[in-house]
N, C-alpha and C positions, 0 to 999 in steps of 0.2 A: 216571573213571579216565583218565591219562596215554597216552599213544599209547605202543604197543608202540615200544621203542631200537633195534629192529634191521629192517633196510632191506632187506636182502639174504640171510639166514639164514633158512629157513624154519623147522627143526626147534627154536628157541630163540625166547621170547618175554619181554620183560624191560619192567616198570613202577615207576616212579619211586611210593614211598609215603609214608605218613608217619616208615617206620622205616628204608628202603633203599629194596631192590628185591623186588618178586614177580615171580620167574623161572618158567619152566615150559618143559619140552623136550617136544615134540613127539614123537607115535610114526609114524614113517616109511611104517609097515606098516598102521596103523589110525589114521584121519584123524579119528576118533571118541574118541580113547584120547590119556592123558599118559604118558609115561615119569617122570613125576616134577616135583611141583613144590614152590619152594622160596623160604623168608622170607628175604633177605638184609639178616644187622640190622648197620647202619654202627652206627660205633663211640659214635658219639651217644646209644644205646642200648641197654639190656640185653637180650642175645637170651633169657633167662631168665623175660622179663614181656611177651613176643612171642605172638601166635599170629594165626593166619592159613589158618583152616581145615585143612586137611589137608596142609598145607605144612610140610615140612622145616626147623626154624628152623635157619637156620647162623650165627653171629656173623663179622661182618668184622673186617680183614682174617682171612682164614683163614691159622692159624699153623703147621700141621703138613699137610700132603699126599701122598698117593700117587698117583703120575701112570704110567697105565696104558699111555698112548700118546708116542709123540715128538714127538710136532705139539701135545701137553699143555706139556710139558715144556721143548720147544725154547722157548716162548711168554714163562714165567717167568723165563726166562736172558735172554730179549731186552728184556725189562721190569726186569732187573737185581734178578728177584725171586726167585731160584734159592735162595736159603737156606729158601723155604718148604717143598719140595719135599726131600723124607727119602726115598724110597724110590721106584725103578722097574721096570718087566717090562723083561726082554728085555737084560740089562744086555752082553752078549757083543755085540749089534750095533750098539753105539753106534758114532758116528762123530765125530762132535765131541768136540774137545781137551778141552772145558772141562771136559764131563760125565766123558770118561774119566778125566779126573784127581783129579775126586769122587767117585766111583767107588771108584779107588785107594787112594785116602787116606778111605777109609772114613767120610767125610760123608754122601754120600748111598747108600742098602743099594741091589743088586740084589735083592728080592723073588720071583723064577724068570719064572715065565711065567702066562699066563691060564687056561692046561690044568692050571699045575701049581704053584699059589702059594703061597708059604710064608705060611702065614696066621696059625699062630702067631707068627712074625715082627714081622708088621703089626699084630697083637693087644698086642704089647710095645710096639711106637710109637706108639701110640694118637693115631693120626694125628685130624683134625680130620675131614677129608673124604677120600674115594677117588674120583678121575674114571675111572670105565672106560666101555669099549667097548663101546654095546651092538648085540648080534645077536636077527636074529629071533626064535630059539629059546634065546636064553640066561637064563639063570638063576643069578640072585646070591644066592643062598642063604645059601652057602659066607660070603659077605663080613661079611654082617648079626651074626657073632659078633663084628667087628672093634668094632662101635659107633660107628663111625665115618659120617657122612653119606655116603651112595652117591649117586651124582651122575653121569648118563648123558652123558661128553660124547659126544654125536650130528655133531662136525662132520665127519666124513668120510663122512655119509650125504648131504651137503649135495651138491646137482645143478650146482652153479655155483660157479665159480671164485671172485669175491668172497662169495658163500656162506658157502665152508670158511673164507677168510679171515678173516670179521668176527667168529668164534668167539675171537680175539682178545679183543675186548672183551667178553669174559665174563672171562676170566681178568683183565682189566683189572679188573671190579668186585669181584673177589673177590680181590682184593690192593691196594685201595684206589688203583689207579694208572689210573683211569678216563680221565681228562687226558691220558696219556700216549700211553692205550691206543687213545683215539681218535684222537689225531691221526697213529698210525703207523699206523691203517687209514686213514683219510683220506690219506693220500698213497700206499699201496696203490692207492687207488680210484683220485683223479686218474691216475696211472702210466698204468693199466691203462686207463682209458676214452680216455684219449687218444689208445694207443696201437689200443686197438680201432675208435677212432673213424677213423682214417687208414685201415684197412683195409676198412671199413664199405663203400665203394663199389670198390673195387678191381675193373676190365675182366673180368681174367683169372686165376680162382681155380684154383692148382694141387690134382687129387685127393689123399687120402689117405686110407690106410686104417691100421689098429694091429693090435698084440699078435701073439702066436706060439704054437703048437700048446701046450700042457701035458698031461702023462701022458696024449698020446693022441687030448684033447678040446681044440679053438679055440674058444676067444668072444671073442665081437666085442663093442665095448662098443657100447649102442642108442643110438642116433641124439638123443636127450635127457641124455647121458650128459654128466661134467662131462670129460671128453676131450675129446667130440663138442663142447661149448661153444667149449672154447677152440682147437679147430681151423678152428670158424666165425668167431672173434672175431680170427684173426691170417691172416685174407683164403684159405682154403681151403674147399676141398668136402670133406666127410668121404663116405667112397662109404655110409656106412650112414647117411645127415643123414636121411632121409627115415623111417627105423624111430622110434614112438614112445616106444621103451622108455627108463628111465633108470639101468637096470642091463645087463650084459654079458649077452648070449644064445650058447647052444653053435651052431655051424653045420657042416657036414664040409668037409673040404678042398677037395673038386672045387668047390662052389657061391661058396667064398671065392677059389678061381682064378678062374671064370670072373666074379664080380661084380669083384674088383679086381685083374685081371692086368694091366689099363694102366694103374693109378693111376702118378702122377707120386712121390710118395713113401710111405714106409710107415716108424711111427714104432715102437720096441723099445723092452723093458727089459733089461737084462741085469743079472744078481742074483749072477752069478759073481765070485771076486776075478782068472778069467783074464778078458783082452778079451775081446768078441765080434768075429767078423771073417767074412766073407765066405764064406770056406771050412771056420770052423766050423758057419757055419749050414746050410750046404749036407753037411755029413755029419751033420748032428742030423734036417734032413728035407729030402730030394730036391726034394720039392715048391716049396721054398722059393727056387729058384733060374729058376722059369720065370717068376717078379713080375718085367714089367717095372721095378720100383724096385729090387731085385737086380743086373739086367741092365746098371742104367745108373748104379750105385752112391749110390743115392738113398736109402738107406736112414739113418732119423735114429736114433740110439740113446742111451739113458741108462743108465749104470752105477751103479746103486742103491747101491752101496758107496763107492764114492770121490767122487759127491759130493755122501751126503745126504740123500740124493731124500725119503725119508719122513720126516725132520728139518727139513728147512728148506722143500721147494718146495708145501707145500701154503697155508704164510702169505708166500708170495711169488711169486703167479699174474700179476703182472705181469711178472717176470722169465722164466718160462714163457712167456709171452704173445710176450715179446720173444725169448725163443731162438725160438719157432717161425717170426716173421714175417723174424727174421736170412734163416731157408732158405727159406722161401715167397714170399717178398718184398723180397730184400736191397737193392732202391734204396730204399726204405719207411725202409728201421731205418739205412741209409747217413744217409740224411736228418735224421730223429731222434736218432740217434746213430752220431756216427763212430768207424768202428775198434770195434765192439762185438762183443763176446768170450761168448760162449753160454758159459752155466754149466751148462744141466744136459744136455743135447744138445748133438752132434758126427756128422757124416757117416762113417760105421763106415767104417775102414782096411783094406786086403785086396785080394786080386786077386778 
């Protein structure tokens, strides 16, 4: 057998055959367990006089799709393969021009949501494949009347920054634009290691800690988390590097005061279409104003709506990389590049 194609992706494992590829996604949760594996038959061949044990024959390229997630979707449009792509969840939060005006003009259907999909819908489109999202406890049931191949993309379970990224070249082989699709992860990769490489030995790594209370409950992302990566990888101390978890953990307030009250900065999402600002964080929770990153306006934030963030910044971890090392290190990225303009983070404005 061929060496597993992917370098960096853990949950995704892909072999060159005599007919394509034999793909197989990994189960996250049981290291023992597949989520699914699948015959990928190039065009060279009938997927109809295929088989491949217990494997999913899908015919390439695949011609009809329903793309569950934006990080699916955004992939296809940047491979200029968007016309395969008929149908999305979540159609109200799109952010991209392109999608909203397919959308509009009724190319490609908004399908509802994952809680609540119009499945007779997608039964009419008789898509080829559906890429959805899978969770621990979820269950595709519902889907399997589509007829359609169900197909787990897992890249947001991926622990590492080029990880998420190289899920790429899946949607590369399954749109026959392989060539393409590696070489815009290979300069991903370059990007990114260069620039993580500069930071690699850096004297003086500024702290940092993330995220903000929700209904109640804070967690912190673990110290293996793929946040916790690229806060390593752009010359910073994450105050939680040392936890081996590689998912978020609840903590209470006071224990997240007193481990990162000196952190140097502290990085936010903000999901609202108002800013976030200083003095709304401090009327949303009191507490939030004794961080010394509050105190000294250190505070780095991303506005999830204006520019993106779940669309674009998970296949573009180098530009991540580089807004982070902009505020942690700006003679670093001075150096590397001048006059550089942070895309997805900004130092929150406010007294």
């Amino acid at each position: 057998m061929s060496e597993n194609l992917f370098r960096y992706a853990k949950n995704v494992t892909a072999y060159v055959t005599d007919y394509g590829y034999r793909m197989e996604v990994l189960n996250p949760w049981d290291s023992t367990a597949s989520l699914g594996s699948f015959a990928l038959v190039d065009e060279q061949h009938d997927a109809a006089k295929v088989t491949d044990g217990q494997a999913v024959v899908v015919q390439l390229p695949v011609q009809s799709v329903i793309s569950f997630s934006s990080t699916q979707w955004s992939v296809f449009m940047q491979l200029n393969e968007i016309s395969r792509v008929k149908g999305i969840l979540e159609g109200r939060y799109v952010h991209d021009p392109q999608m909203i005006a397919l959308l509009k003009e009724g190319v490609i259907k908004d399908v509802g949501t994952e809680s609540a999909m119009d499945v007779e819908s997608v039964i009419q489109m008789r898509p080829d494949i559906i890429l959805y999202s899978p969770y621990f406890d979820g269950n595709q049931t519902n889907l399997k009347v589509t007829g359609a191949a169900l197909f787990p993309f897992a890249d947001y379970l991926e622990n590492t920054p080029l990880g998420r990224a190289e899920w790429i070249r899946v949607v590369g082989m399954m749109t026959g634009r392989e060539e393409e699709a590696d070489a815009w992860f290979e300069d991903i990769e370059t990007r990114y290691q260069q620039l993580s490489g500069l930071c690699a030995e850096v004297s003086e790594r500024p702290t940092v800690f993330s995220d903000l209370a929700f209904n109640g409950q804070w967690y912190i992302a673990g110290g293996q988390s793929y946040i916790a990566k690229l806060f390593a990888d752009a010359g910073a101390d994450y105050i939680w590097k040392d936890n081996p978890s590689t998912a978020s953990f609840p903590l209470d307030s006071e224990t997240i005061l007193a481990q990162a009250k000196h952190a140097d900065f502290w990085r936010v999402a903000n999901s609202t279409s108002l800013p976030m600002t200083y003095e709304s964080l401090k009327k949303e929770n009191a507490i939030y104003a004794l961080f010394d990153a509050y105190k000294n306006h250190r505070i780095l934030v991303c506005d999830i709506q204006e520019t993106g963030y779940f669309e674009k910044s998970q296949i573009e971890p180098d530009i991540l990389l580089a807004d982070f090392i902009c505020f942690f290190h700006p003679e670093i990225m001075a150096d590397y590049q001048e006059n550089y303009q942070p895309k997805y983070y900004h130092l929150m404005v406010g007294q």
